[in-house]
C-alpha positions in Angstrom: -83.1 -11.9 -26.7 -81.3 -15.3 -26.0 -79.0 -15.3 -22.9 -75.9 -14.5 -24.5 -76.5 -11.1 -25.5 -77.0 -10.3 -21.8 -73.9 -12.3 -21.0 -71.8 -9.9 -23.5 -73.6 -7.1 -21.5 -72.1 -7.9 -18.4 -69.0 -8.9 -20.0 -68.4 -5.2 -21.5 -69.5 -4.1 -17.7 -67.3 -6.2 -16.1 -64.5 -5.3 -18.3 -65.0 -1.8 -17.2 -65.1 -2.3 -14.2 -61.4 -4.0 -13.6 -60.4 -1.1 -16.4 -61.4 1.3 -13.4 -59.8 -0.8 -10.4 -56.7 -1.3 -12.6 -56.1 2.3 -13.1 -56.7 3.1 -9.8 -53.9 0.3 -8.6 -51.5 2.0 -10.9 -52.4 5.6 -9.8 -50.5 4.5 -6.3 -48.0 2.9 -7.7 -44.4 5.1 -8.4 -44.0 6.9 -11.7 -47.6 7.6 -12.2 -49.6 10.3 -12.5 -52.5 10.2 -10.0 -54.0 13.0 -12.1 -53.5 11.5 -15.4 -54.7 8.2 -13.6 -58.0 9.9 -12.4 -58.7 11.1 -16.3 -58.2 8.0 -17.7 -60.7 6.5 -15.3 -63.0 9.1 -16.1 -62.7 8.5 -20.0 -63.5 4.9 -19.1 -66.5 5.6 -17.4 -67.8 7.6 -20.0 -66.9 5.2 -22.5 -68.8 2.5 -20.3 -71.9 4.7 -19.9 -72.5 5.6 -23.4 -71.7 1.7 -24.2 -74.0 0.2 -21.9 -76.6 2.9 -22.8 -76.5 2.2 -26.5 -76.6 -2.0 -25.6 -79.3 -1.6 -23.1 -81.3 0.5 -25.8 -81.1 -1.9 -28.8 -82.0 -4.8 -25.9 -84.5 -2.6 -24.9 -86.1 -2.1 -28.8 -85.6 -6.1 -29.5 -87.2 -7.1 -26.2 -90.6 -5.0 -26.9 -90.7 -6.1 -30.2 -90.5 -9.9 -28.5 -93.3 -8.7 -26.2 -95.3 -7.4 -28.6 -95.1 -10.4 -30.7 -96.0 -12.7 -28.1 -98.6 -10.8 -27.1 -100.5 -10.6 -30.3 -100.2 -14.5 -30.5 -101.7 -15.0 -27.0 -104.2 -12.7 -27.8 -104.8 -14.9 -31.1 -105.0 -18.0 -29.2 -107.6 -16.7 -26.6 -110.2 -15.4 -28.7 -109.7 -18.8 -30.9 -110.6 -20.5 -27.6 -112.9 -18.0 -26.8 -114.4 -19.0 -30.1 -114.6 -23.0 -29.4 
């Protein structure tokens, strides 16, 4: 995978994460349900969970493919030296 899929990942994180510190300002501040505050920040971090989970799994499925495929040609390579 080339560097910026990994940068979106922590982009997506990173976005949750000031979605969660944001709420969390506003749940002190005056007309604001602490309560309602608190559920919204759980939504979140449910949202950011399953979002992270299903990014980190295709990552996951691309990166083993890579592995595998690089690993078949450095096998290739070493038994045609092997060969020489």
């Amino acid at each position: 995978m080339d560097l910026p899929i990994y940068e979106h990942l922590w982009a997506v994180n990173a976005g949750f994460a000031q979605i969660h510190h944001a709420l969390a300002d506003l749940a002190e501040r005056p007309g604001f349900e602490r309560g309602e505050m608190a559920r919204f920040r759980e939504m979140a971090e449910e949202a950011k969970t399953a979002t992270c989970s299903y990014l980190a799994s295709v990552i996951e499925i691309a990166e083993t493919e890579d592995a595998g495929r690089l690993s078949k040609r450095r096998r290739a390579r070493e038994r045609q030296e092997e060969g020489v």
